[in-house]
N, C-alpha and C positions, 0 to 999 in steps of 0.2 A: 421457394421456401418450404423448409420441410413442414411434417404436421404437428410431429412432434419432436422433440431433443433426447434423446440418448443418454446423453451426458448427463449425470447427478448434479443439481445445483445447490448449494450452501449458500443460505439467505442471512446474514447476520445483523438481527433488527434492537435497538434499543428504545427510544424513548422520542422518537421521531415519526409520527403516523402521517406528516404530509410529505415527506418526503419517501418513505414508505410505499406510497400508494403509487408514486411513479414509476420505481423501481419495479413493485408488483405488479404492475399495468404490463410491462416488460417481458417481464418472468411469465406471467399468463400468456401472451402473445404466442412466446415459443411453446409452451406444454411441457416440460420435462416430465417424465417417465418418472422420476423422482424427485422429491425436493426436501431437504434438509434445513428446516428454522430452527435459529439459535439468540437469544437473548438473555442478557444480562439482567441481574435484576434492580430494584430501585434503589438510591444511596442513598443515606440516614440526610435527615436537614434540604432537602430538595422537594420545597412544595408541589404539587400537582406530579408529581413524578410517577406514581403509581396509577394515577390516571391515564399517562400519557402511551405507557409501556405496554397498559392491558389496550391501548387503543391501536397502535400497532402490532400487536400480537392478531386481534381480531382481524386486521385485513389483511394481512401474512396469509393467514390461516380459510380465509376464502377460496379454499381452492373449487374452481369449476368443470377439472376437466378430470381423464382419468391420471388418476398420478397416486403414490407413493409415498405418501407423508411422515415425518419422522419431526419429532420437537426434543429441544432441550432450551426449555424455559426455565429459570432459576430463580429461585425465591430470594438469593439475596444476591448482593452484588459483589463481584469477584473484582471487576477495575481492567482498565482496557486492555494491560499486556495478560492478563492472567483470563479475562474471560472470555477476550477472542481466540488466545492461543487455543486455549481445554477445547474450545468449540470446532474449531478447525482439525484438533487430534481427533474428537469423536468422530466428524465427517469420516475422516479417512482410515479409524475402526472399521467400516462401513462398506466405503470404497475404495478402489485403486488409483483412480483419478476423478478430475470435478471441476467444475467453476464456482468462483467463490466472488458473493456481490456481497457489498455495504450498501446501507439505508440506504444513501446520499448519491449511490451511485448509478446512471441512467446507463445504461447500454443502448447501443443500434441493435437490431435485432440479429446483425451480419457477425456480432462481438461472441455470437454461440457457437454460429456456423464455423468462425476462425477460431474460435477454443477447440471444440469437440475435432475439425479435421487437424490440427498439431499435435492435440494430446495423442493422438492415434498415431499420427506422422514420425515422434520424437519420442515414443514412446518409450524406447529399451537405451536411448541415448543419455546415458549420464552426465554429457555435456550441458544439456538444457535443464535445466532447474525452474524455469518457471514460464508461461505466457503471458504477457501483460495486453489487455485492451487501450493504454494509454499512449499518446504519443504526444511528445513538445519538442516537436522540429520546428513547429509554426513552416508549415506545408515543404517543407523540402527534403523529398526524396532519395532513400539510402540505398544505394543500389538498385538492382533490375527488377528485382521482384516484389514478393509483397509484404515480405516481414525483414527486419533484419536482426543482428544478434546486438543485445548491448548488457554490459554488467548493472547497470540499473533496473531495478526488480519494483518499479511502478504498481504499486498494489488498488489502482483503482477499478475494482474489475480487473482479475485476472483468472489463472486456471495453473494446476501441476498436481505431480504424479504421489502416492502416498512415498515411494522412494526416495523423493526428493525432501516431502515434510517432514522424513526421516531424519532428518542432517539437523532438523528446525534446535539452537541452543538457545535458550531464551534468558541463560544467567554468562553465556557466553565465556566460560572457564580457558578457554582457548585463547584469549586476547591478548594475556599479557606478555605471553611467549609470540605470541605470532604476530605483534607489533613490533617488536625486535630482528624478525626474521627477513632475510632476504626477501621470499616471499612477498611479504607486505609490501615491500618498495618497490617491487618489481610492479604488483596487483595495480598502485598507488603514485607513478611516480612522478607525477605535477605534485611538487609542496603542498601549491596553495592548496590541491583537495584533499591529498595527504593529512594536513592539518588539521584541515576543517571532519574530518570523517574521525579522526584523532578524539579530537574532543568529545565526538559524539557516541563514541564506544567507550571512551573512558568512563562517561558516566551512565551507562547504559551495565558495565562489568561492576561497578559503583551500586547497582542496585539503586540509581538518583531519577529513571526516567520511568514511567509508566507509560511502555511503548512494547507491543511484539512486534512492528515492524522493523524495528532497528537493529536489533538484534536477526532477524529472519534474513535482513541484508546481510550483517557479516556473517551468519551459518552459510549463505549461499556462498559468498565471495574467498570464504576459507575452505569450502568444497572445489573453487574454481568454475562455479557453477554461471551460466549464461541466461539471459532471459529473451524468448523470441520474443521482438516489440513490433507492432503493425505501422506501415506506411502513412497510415492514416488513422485518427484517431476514434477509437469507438466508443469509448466511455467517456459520459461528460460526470464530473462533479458537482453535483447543484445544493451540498451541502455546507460551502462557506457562509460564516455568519456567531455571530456571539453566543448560540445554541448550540456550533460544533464543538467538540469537547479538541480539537488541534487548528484545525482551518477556522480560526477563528475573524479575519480579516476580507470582508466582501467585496475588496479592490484586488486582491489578491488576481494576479495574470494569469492564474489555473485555474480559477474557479468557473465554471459551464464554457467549458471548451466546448463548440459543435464536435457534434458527431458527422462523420462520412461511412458510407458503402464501401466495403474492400471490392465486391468481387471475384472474382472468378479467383481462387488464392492458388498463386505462383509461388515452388519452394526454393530457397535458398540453395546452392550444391556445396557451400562450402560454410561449414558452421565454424565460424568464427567474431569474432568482437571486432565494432565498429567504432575503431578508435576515434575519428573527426565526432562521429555522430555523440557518444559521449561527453565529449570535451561541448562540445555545446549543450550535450543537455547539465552538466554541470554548474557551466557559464550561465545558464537563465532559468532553469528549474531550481537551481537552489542557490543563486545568486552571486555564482560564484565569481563573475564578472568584477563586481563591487569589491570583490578580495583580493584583486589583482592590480599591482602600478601600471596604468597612475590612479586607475578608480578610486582605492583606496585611501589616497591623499583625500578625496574629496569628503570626504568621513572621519578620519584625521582628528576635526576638531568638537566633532560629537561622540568622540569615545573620549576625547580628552573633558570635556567637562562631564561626561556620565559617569569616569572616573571619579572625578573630585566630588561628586555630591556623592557616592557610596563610601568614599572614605570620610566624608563629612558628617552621614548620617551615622555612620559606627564611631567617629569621635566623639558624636551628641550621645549614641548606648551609653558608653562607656562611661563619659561622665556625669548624665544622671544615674545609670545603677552607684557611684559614688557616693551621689547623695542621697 
């Protein structure tokens, strides 16, 4: 284990100090040479908020080793797609490349070792767009070595180049043309994910979602861009629950994935997309399974009545604003 990391890390802390303090526990372990916190600040009508944010702030900012500190704390709140994106551009004012943690999110301390030797490895590679710490194979191994390529850009714990954060469109002006394009169906061409990814950019170019991950998927994927993903997973999520502002659901089948040891890290010799390995991670990381016949029948008849109670509730609008 080395003594200290090389590699610049971007801490992005909100309003969460226990969760906070594991991630930190982490980040201390390794020692980066540099370390970049960035937080949002408190939103109007959210009691104790401003308590909670400066209580996070304070164990961020315990740094005890030698290192390199840099803060962009903000006195008000900018809202998730706008004030992680600005945070993540500043990092990369800064730097060339980096690992980039959320509160929530725990690394193995192997998730630095396998950031920092990629970002160096894939460094002038255009192909690669991002490295992700995550994996939801649920243990099954993608070829010989130890990372493989896939177009899902798992941002729990990840790392990439300012190159790449370059492509970053966060109002995604390019969609409505390049949903039309061969392109797109080539990128996409299972319907059902087709679809479902459909939806998710329409309202994201819509300006309906307050997300910069969604958008950072299709800047990547309209660059053609790849993500090295590890064999084994090193980041756990320990941030599901009614305090996540998206992972809201503490049954959820992602939420504190174990962490594993990669090891001695073995490179790919052929950067390419791991087409099976997708297809399942779409099948069960985003459930795409359930969207497909005959699953879908089984669903069938809870869209059918969550249908008629939305058109039911808008009958009741409509004819009390009448009276």
């Amino acid at each position: 284990m080395k003594n200290s990391l090389k590699t610049a890390v971007l801490f992005l802390l909100f309003n969460r100090p226990d969760t906070t303090t594991h991630v930190f526990e982490k980040i201390r372990q390794i020692k980066p040479q540099r370390l970049y916190l960035a937080s949002d600040g408190p939103r109007e009508g959210y009691d104790g908020e401003i308590e909670k944010i400066t209580k996070a702030r304070e164990i961020a900012t315990k740094v005890d080793w030698p290192c390199e500190v840099k803060t962009l704390f903000r006195d008000k709140n900018l809202g998730c797609k706008s004030g992680v994106s600005t945070a993540i551009t500043w990092f990369f004012e800064h730097e060339e490349q980096g690992i980039i943690l959320e509160d929530d999110c725990v690394p193995h301390l192997d998730f630095f070792i396998f950031c920092e030797n990629l970002l160096e490895h894939h460094a002038k590679d255009k192909r690669v767009s991002i490295i992700s710490g995550n994996n939801f194979q649920n243990g099954q191994w993608r070829g010989d070595t130890s990372y493989y390529f896939s177009k899902y850009n798992h941002i729990w714990g990840w790392a990439t180049w300012r190159r790449a954060w370059n492509d970053y469109q966060g109002d995604i002006k390019f969609w409505p043309r390049w949903k039309n394009s061969k392109n797109w169906l080539s990128h996409t061409p299972d319907k059902v994910e087709r679809k479902y990814w459909q939806k998710i950019f329409d309202y994201v170019y819509a300006g309906q979602m307050d997300s910069w991950a969604y958008p950072w998927t299709a800047s990547i994927w309209y660059k053609g861009g790849l993500t090295a993903t590890p064999n084994v997973n090193l980041v756990s999520n320990i941030g599901f629950g009614k305090d996540a502002t998206h992972t809201i659901s503490e049954n959820d089948k992602n939420a504190n994935v174990p962490t594993q040891e990669i090891g001695e890290i073995i490179y790919p010799v052929e950067i390419k997309q791991d087409i099976r390995a997708d297809r399942y991670n779409f099948d069960n990381f985003f459930d795409g399974l359930n969207k497909r016949f005959p699953h879908n029948l089984f669903r069938l008849p809870k869209r059918i009545i969550k249908y008629f109670l939305k058109n039911f509730r808008n009958l009741k609008e409509i004819k009390n604003k009448k009276l």
